[in-house]
N, C-alpha and C positions, 0 to 999 in steps of 0.2 A: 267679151271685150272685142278689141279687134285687133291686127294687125299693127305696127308702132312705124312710123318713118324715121324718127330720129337712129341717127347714130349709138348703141352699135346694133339696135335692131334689123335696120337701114330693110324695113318690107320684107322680110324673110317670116317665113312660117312656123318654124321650130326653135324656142328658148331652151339655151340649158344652162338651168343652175348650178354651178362648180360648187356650191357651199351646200347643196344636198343631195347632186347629183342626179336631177331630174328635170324633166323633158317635157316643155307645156307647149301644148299646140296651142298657139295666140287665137285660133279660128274657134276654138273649143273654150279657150281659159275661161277659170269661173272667179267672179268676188276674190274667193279665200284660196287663186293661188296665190297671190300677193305680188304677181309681177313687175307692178309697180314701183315694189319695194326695194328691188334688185338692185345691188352696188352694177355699174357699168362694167366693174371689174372681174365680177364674177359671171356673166353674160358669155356663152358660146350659142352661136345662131345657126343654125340650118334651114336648106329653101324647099328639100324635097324627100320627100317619104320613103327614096330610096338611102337619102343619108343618112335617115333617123334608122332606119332598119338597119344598117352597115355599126353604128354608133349601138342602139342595142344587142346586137350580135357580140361586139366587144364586152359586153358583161359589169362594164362601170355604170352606165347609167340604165336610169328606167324610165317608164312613164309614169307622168303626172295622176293618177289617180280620178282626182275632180276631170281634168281635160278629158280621160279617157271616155269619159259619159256622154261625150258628144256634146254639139253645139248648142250654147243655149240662148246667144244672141244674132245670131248667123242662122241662114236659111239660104243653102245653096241655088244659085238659080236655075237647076234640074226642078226643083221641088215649087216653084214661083211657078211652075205651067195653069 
């Protein structure tokens, strides 16, 4: 998928779900994490790899599983050479 502009995604990189407590890189997300599906309410956002790591380190959330497989619609533009 990609990245969302609307509010409360507002262009940030990292979703996390409060109701399962997991962490979907939108640059990565597949189908079946169901992002979409997300109450607005349950939505906490992060922009940088260093807040996801500070947020994992706390030990309540984890990462998404499907995300962590890497992108599957995204093709960084390193790799466009």
């Amino acid at each position: 998928m990609a990245k969302r502009w609307r509010p409360p995604f507002n262009f940030k990189r990292y979703c996390g779900d409060t109701a399962t407590m997991l962490v979907h890189d939108l640059v990565c997300e597949k189908p079946d994490c169901h992002v979409s599906t997300f109450e607005d309410e349950q939505i906490t956002m992060w922009d940088s790899e260093e807040e996801v790591a500070e947020v994992f380190a706390g030990g309540e959330w984890s990462q998404c599983q499907l995300c962590e497989s890497g992108a599957l619609y995204f093709t960084p533009r390193e790799e466009l050479k």
